[in-house]
C-alpha positions as CSV (number, residue, x, y, z in Angstrom):
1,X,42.1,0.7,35.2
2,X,39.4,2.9,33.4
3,X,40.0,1.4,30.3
4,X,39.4,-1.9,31.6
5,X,35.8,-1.1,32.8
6,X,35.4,0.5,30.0
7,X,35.7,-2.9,28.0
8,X,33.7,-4.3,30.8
9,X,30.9,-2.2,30.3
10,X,30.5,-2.3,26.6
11,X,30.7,-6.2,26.5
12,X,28.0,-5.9,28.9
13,X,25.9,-4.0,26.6
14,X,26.8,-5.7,23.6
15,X,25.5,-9.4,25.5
16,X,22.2,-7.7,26.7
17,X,21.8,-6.0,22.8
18,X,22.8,-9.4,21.2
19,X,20.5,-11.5,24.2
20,X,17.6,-9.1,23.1
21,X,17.9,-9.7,19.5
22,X,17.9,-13.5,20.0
23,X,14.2,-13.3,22.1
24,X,13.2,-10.7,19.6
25,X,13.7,-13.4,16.4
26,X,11.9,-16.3,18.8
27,X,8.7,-14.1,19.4
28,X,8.1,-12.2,16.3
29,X,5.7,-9.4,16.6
30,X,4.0,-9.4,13.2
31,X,1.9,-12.2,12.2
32,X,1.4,-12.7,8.5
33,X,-2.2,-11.8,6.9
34,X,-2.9,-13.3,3.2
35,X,-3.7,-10.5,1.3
36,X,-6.3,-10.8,-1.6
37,X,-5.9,-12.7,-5.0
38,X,-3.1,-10.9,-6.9
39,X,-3.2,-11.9,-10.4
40,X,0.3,-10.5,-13.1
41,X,0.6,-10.2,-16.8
42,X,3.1,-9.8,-18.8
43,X,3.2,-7.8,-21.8
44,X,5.6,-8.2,-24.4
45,X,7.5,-4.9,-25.1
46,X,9.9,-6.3,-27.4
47,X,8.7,-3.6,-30.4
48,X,8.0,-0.4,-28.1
49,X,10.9,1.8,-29.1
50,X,9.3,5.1,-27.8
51,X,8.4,7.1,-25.0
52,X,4.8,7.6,-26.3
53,X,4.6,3.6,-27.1
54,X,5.5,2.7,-23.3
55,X,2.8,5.4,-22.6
56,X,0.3,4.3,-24.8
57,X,0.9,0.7,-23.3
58,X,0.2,1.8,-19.8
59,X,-2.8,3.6,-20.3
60,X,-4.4,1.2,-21.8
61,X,-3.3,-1.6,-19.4
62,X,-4.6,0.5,-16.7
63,X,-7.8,1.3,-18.6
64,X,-8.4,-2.4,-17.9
65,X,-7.7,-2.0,-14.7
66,X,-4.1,-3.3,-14.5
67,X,-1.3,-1.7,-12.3
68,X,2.3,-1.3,-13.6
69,X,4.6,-3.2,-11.5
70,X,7.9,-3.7,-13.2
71,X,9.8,-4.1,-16.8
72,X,12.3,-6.8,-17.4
73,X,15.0,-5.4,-19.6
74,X,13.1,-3.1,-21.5
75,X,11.6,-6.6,-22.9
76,X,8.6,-7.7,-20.9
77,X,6.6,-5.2,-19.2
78,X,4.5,-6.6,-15.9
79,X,1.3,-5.3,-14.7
80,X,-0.7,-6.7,-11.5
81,X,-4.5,-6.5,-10.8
């Protein structure tokens, strides 16, 4: 008999959990706000085949006022501002 309320009471709680997700998902909290103008560029590193040439690369790019923000494939470095 136990078990059976058991059951009872965690389907209960899984409908009121799955009930407050649903509501949750139809009123979001969070609005989106556009952030500023994000420009990219990317930055062949095709013949960079050092540790000191990917250096040299991003210290200059950030001398300009660039940001590292990912490599493809050790191929094509990208930078954001």
């Amino acid at each position: 008999m136990k078990k059976n309320q058991l059951v009872k009471v965690a389907l209960i709680i899984l409908m009121i959990l799955f009930a407050v997700g649903i509501v949750n998902n139809m009123f979001p909290s969070q609005s989106a706000i556009a952030a500023g103008k994000i420009q990219y560029k990317v930055v062949s590193a095709e013949k960079i085949y050092t540790a000191e040439g990917y250096e040299s690369l991003l210290n200059e790019m950030s001398n300009k006022g660039w940001t590292f923000d990912h490599a493809f494939l050790n191929l094509y470095v990208t930078f954001r501002k």
